[in-house]
Structure formats: C-alpha cells, structure tokens
C-alpha positions in Angstrom: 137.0 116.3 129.4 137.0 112.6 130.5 135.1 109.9 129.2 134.4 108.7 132.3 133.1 112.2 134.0 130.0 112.2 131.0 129.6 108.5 131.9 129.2 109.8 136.0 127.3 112.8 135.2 124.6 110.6 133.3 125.0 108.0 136.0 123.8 109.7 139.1 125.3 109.5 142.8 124.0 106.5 145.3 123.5 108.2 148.8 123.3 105.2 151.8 121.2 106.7 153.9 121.1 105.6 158.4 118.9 102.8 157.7 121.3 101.6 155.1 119.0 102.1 152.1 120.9 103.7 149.0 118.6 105.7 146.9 120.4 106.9 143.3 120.5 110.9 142.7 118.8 112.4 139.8 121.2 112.3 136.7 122.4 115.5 135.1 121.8 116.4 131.3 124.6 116.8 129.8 126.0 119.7 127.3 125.8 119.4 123.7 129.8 119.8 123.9 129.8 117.0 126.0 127.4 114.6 124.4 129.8 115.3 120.8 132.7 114.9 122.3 131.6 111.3 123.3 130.1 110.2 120.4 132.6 111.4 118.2 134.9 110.1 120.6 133.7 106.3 120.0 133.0 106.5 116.3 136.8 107.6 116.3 138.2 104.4 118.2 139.6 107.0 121.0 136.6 105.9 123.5 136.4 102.2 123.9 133.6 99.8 123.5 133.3 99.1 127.6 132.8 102.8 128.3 130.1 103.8 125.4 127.9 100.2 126.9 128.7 101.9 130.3 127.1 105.2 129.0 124.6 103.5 126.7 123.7 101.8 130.3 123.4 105.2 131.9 120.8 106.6 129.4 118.6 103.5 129.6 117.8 103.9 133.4 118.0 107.8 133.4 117.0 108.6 130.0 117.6 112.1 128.5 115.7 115.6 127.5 114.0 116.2 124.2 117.3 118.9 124.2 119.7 116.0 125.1 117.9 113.7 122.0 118.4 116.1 119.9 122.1 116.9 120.2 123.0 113.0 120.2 120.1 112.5 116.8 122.5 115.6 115.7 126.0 114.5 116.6 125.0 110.7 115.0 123.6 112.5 111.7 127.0 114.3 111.7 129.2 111.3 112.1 129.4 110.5 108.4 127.9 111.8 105.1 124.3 113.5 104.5 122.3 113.4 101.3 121.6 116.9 100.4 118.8 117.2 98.3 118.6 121.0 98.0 120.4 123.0 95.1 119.4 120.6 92.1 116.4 122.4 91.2 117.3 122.7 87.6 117.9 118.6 87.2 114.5 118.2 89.1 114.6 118.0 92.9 111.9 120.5 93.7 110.4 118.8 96.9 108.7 119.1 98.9 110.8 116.0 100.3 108.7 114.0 102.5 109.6 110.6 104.1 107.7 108.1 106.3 109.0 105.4 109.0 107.3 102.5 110.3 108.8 101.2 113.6 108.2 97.5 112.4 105.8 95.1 112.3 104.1 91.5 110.1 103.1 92.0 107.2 103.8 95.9 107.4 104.3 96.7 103.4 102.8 100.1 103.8 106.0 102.0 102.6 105.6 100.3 99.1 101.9 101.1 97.6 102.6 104.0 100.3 105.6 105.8 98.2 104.4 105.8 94.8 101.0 107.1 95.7 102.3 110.3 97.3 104.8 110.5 94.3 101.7 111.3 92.2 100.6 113.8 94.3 103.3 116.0 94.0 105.4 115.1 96.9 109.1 113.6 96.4 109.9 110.7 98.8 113.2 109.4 99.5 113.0 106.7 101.4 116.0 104.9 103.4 115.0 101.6 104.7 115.9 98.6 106.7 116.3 94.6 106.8 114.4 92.5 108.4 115.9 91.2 111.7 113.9 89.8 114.4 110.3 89.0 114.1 109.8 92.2 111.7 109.7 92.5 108.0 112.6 94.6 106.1 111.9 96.5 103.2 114.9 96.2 101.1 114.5 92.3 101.6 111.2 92.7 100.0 112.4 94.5 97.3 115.2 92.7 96.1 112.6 89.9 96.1 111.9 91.5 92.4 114.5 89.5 90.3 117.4 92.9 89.7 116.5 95.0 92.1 119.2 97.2 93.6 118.8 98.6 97.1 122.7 99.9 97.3 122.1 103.4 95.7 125.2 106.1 95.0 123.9 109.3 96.3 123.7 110.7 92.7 121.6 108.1 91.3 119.1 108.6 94.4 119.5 112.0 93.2 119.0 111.2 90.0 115.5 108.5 90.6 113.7 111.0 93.1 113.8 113.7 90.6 112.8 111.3 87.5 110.1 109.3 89.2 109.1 111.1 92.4 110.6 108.6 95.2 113.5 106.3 95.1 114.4 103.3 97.8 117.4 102.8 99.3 119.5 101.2 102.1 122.3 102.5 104.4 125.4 103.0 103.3 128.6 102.5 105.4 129.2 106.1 105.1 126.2 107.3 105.9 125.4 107.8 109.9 128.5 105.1 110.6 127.6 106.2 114.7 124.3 104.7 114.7 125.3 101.7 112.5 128.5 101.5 115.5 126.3 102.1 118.6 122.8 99.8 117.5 125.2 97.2 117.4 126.7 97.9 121.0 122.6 98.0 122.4 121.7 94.6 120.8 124.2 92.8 123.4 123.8 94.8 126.2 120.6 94.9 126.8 120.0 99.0 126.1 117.8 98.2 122.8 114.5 99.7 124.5 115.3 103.3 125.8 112.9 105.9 123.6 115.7 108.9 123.3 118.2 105.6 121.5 115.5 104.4 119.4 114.5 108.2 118.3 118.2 109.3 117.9 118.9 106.1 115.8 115.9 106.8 113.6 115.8 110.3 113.2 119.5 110.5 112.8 118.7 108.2 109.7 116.1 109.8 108.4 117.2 113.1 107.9 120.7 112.0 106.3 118.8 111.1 103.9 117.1 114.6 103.4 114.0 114.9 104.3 112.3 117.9 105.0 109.1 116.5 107.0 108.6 112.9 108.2 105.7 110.7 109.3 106.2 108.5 111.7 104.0 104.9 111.8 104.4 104.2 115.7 103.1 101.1 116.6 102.4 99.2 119.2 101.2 95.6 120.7 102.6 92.4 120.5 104.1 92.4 116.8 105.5 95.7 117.9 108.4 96.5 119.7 106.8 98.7 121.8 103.8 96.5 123.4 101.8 98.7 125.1 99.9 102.1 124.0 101.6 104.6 126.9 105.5 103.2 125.6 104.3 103.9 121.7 102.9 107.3 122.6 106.0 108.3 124.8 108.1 107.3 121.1 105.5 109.0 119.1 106.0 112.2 121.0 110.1 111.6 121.7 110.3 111.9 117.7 107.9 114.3 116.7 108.9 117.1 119.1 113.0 115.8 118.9 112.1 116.4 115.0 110.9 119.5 115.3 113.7 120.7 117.7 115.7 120.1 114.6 114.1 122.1 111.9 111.9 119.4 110.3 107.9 119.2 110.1 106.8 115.8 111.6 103.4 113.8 112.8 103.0 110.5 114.1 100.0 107.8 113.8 100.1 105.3 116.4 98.9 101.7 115.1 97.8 98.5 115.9 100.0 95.3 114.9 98.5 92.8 117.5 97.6 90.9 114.3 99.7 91.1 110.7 98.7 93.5 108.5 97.1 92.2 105.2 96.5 88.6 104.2 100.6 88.5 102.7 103.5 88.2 104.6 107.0 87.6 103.0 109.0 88.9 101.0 107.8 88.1 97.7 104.7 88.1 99.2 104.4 91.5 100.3 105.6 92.5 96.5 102.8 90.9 95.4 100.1 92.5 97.8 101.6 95.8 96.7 100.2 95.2 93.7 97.3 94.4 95.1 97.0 97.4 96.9 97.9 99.9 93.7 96.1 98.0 91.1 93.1 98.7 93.2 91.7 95.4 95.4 94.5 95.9 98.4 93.3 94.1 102.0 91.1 96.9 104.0 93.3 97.2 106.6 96.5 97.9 104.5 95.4 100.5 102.3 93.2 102.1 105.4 96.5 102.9 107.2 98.5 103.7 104.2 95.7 106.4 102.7 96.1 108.0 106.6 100.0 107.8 106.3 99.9 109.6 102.9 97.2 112.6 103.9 99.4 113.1 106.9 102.4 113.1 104.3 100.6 115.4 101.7 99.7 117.6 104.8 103.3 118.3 105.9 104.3 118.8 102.1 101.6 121.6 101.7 99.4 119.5 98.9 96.6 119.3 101.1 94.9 121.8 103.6 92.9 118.4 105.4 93.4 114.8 105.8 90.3 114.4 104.0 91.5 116.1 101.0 95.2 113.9 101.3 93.1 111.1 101.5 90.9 111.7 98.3 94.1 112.5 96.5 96.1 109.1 97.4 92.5 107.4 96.6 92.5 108.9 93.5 96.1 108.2 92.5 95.2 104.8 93.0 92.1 104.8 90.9 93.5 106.4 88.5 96.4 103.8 87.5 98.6 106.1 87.9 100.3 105.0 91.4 100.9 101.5 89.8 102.3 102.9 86.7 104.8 104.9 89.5 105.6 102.0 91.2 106.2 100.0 88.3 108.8 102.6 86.7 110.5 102.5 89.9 111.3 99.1 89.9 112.4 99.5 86.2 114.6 102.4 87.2 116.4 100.5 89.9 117.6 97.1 87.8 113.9 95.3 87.8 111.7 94.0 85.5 108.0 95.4 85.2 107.1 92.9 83.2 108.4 89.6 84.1 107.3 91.2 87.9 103.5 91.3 86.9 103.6 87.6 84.8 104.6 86.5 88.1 101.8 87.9 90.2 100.0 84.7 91.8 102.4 82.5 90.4 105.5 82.6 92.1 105.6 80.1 95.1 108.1 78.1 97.1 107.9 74.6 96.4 107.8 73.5 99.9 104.0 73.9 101.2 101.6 72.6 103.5 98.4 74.2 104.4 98.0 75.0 108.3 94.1 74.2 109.5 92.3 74.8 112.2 92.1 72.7 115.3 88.8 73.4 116.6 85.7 75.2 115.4 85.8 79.2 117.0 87.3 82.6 116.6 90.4 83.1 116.3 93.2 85.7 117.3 96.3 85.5 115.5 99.1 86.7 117.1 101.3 89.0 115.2 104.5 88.3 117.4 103.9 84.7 117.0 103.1 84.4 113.3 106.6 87.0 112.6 108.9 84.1 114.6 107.1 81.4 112.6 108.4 83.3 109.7 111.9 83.8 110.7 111.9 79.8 111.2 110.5 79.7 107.2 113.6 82.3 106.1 111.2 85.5 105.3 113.2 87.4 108.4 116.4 86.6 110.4 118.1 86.3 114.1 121.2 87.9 113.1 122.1 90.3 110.5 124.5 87.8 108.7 121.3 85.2 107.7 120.1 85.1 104.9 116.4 85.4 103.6 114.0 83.3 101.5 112.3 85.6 98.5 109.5 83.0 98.4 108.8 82.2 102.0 105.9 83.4 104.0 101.8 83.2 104.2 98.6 83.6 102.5 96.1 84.5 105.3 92.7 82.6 104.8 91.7 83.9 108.3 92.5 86.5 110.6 91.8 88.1 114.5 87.9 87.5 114.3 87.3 85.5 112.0 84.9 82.3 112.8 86.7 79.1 111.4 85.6 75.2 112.2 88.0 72.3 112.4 89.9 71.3 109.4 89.2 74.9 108.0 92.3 76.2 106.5 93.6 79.2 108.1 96.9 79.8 105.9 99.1 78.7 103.5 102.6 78.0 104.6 105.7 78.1 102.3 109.3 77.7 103.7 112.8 77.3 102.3 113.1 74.1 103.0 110.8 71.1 104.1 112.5 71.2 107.9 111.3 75.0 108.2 107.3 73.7 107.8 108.2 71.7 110.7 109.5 74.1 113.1 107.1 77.4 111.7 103.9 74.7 112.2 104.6 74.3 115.7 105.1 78.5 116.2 101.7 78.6 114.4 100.2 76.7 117.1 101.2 79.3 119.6 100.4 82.1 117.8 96.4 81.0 116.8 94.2 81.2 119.6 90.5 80.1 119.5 87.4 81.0 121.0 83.3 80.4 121.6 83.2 84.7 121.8 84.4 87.0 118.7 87.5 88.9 119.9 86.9 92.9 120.8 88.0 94.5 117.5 90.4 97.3 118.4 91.1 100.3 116.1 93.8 100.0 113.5 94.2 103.9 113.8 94.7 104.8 117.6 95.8 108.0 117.8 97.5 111.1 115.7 100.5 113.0 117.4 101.4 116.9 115.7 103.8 119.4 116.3 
C-alpha cells in the first residue's frame, strides 16, 4: 500500500477528450484499511506533511461517503487515548452521558447555563470544548475568565466531577485525538477548512473520546457562522447525525440562526456573567429559548423525557427552582473557582478602557454577527492565531439589536478593550457591522430546523 495510490484513488482520472476539454472522473471511496493506514501513517511521521495536504486536497473537491466519514471520525478517535466512562458505576458514573456541540458563533454561551440545567435532570454531561479562534467565542476562555478556573482536567478528575456534580468541562489534551489536533492544523493553511466529512470527522472524533453516549449537535448557520447558508448547515447537520449514528451513538441536530449575536453579552467575562443571568432566572429571550430546545433534545436522547415539551418543562423548572445555579456554581467550586468572589463580581467587573458606541442615524438596525465577532478579536475577547492571548474583560453590552428602532446619538453598546488602541480599531469594525434602516428588518426564526436519526 502506497501513500500516493490512496491520494490517486481519492483524486480521480482527467480524461482530454477530441475537443481538448478534460473532464475529471468520479473519485473512488476508499477502504477502511486504506483510510487507517493513511491516517495512522501521518500521525506516525512515516507519511509526510505534502502528501496528507495532497489528500486533504482530494477530499475537499470529491468529498467522501457517510461509510468513508466514519472510518476516518473512527481512525482519528483511535489515534490517541479515549475517556471511558463505563465500568465506574459504584463511584458514580451512571449516565446516561449526554453531550452537546455548538459549531460556533457571537455570543454563543449556550453550553454554560446549558450543562448544569441537564445535570439536574438526571443526565451526566461531559463536555470537551474549544478556544476561541477566529471571529467565534471559546468556551474554556470564558471559563478561565472565573479567577482559578482549571480547564486542563486528568481523565480521573473528569471522572471524578461528572460523577459528583453531574457535568464537568474540559479541554483537549495532547493525548487525546493527537490526529485531529495534527490534521486541523494542516487545513487551516491549505485551504481544506470547509469540507463537511473534515469538519464532522474532527468533531465527532472529539466528541466521543470524550465518552459520550448521545450528542446534540447546535448547527448553525449565517454570517457569524461558518457555514453561511441554510442548505451547507443542513448538509453538516445530517453529515454528523447519521456519521454518529453509523458509529453506535444516539444524535439530533438543531439548526440555528447567528446572523446576529446571541444575547446582549459577548466576551469572556461577559458571557460568565450572562450565565448567571440565564440560571438565576432573567437570561436574554433568545439565549435561554435555544438552550431549553438544546436541553429537551438532550433529555430526549438520555431517556428523561418521552417529548420535547416535557425536556423543556424539566430544564425550565431546573431553572426556577435554583437548583441549576446552585449546579453551576459547585462546578466552578469543584474545578479551582470561587462561588463567591464569582457572584460579588456580577455587574462589577469591567475593563477600564471604555467608550460607548452610538448610533449614527435614527432607523433600524441589523447588527451583523460576523462583523461584531472581528470587532471583538481587535478588543482581545477572541484571537487570529492560536498562540494570542485573550482579554477576560473585553467585549460588549448590547443596548440594541437586529430590529431594534434607535435615533442618532442613541447608544447601541458598550465597548470595553484591552487597551485604549483596541477601541480604535473595534469602533471602526462596528461601523461595518451596524446597518440602519427606514423598514424593521424581516425577523427570521432563531430555531430553523430539527435533524433525527
């Protein structure tokens, strides 16, 4: 077996036909022997760099079958170490283990109030997330926005927090899934980021190292999303529900808006502080709309609800009940933070460096989601490479949003940065990213459509 015959095989033949047209051949799907052989190949050093971007190329014109997905998700979850889960029942892991994944967005915080809430329900969560890189939010950045919070769990101590508390948070580890760690990398410089089997190896591969048994997926779509239109978010949708289920595991899929941010907070303190919004009972509409659907879908899957009206009442009630923030709040004391100090600095804690960004004209606005994330990255809440570093305090309070009616002078957000150059820079974004008009905007459903098995 040659690297170079799997690269051919998923390449495809150009035929010159008389007229001196050349017209490519249909690609063949390749084994599962092959597809392991290559992957394990790379991760090994054996199969260089310039052959797996060759390959990576290949897949991103010709793409691959849900069978094809699923060997690479399962050659990738292979690659390294896998959280079991199963087998502690006597020191508390009794599942169901459900998990949830958002594809990223602005001011998408969902997987914070979300977690806790489903805890109380009777589902365990553990939950493996990401940084922020690009326009989109990362959760562990918002997290270790709580002065001691540790992202960088041992697999016991996960363990050891899901079974104590119902859900723990984490980040990747080294060891954990090194393939996808090796070959996201590779795609970010050569140009093979947007090819739906990638994206749904990479996150599936991900999510059930961590050990899942059932998994929601947030898909979303529009212009803070990285798949912009509906038809590309559905294909994902589908790509990891049914690649899921081709590997044993219970999935469902919302499709979402995130043409504007979600919530009136975005940051990473910021979204802390919503959070606590959100489980203390007065969260923005919008947020705790899409988490309470998240969580029935979640409660569904984990057999604790027949109905998604039944998952929601139970997640509403979890919330009403003060139990959810309670959850949430033992979490952060379990993983090095301080509940306390946390709450004395709800609506306190600010960046020194403000200014408040107005409106320009009288009208209705649309804010732009992709617009308003890049303003962000110039403040320090995300990053443009994986080696910056992040601002806790940075971000925005939303005074208005996509359809509201604002008149000159009006302000429309607060603006803090991590520095008084990053004001600059993020005002000038915010100019591109707020529209204004005589006619209210068409307001388009947050929720646009539910994928099953």
């Amino acid at each position: 077996m040659r690297p170079t015959d799997i690269i051919m095989k998923k390449r495809g033949t150009f035929i010159r036909s008389s007229d001196g047209k050349q017209t490519l051949t249909s690609s063949t799907s390749l084994t599962q022997e092959e597809i392991k052989y290559f992957i394990d190949g790379y991760v090994s050093g054996t199969i260089p760099d310039y052959q797996v971007s060759s390959w990576l190329m290949a897949v991103y014109f010709n793409g691959m079958t849900f069978e094809e997905t699923g060997w690479l998700t399962d050659t990738m979850l292979h690659s390294g170490d896998v959280i079991d889960l199963h087998g502690y029942e006597k020191e508390g892991l009794t599942g169901p283990f459900v998990d949830k994944h958002s594809t990223g967005g602005v001011g998408d915080k969902i997987s914070l109030p979300l977690a806790p809430i489903v805890a109380c329900c009777g589902i365990q969560v553990p939950m493996m997330s990401g940084r922020a890189l690009g326009h989109t939010g990362g959760t562990l950045d918002k997290l270790e926005s709580i002065e001691g919070y540790k992202v960088g769990l041992t697999p016991d101590t996960f363990r050891k927090f899901i079974a104590k508390t119902g859900f723990a948070m984490t980040g990747q580890t080294k060891e954990i899934v090194p393939a996808d760690r090796l070959l996201y990398a590779l795609r970010d410089v050569t140009g093979t980021v947007e090819s739906v089997p990638l994206i749904t190896a990479s996150i599936l591969s991900k999510k059930v190292a961590e050990g899942a048994d059932a998994l929601v997926f947030d898909v979303k779509y529009g212009s803070g999303a990285f798949m912009k239109s509906i038809p590309d978010a559905e294909m994902l949708a589908s790509f990891l529900v049914k690649t899921a289920g081709a590997m044993g595991k219970k999935a469902a899929a919302l499709i979402t808006n995130m043409d504007t941010p979600l919530g009136w907070k975005i940051g990473n303190f910021l979204e802390i502080e919503e959070t606590l919004e959100c489980l203390q009972g007065h969260g923005p509409e919008d947020v705790m709309a899409e988490t309470y659907a998240l969580g029935a879908e979640m409660l569904m899957l984990g057999g604790k609800a027949v109905t998604k009206e039944e998952g929601i009442e139970k997640c509403k009630a979890a919330v009403n009940s003060g139990k959810a923030l309670e959850k949430f709040l033992e979490n952060v004391r379990d993983q090095g933070g301080n509940p306390e100090k946390l709450l004395a600095e709800q609506g306190k804690r600010r960046s020194t460096f403000h200014i408040t960004f107005k409106a320009k004209q009288d009208g209705y606005i649309t804010l732009d989601a992709y617009q308003t994330g890049l303003a962000g990255v110039d403040l320090g809440v995300g990053r443009s490479k994986t080696t910056d570093p992040v601002c806790a305090d940075a971000g925005f309070i939303l005074h208005a949003k996509t359809g509201s009616f604002v008149r000159a002078g009006d302000a429309v957000m607060e603006v803090y940065g991590k520095n008084s150059s990053s004001l600059d820079s993020a005002c000038a974004r915010l100019e591109k990213a707020v529209d204004y008009s005589t006619e209210k905007p068409e307001e388009k459903p947050l929720i646009y459509k539910e994928i099953h098995q």
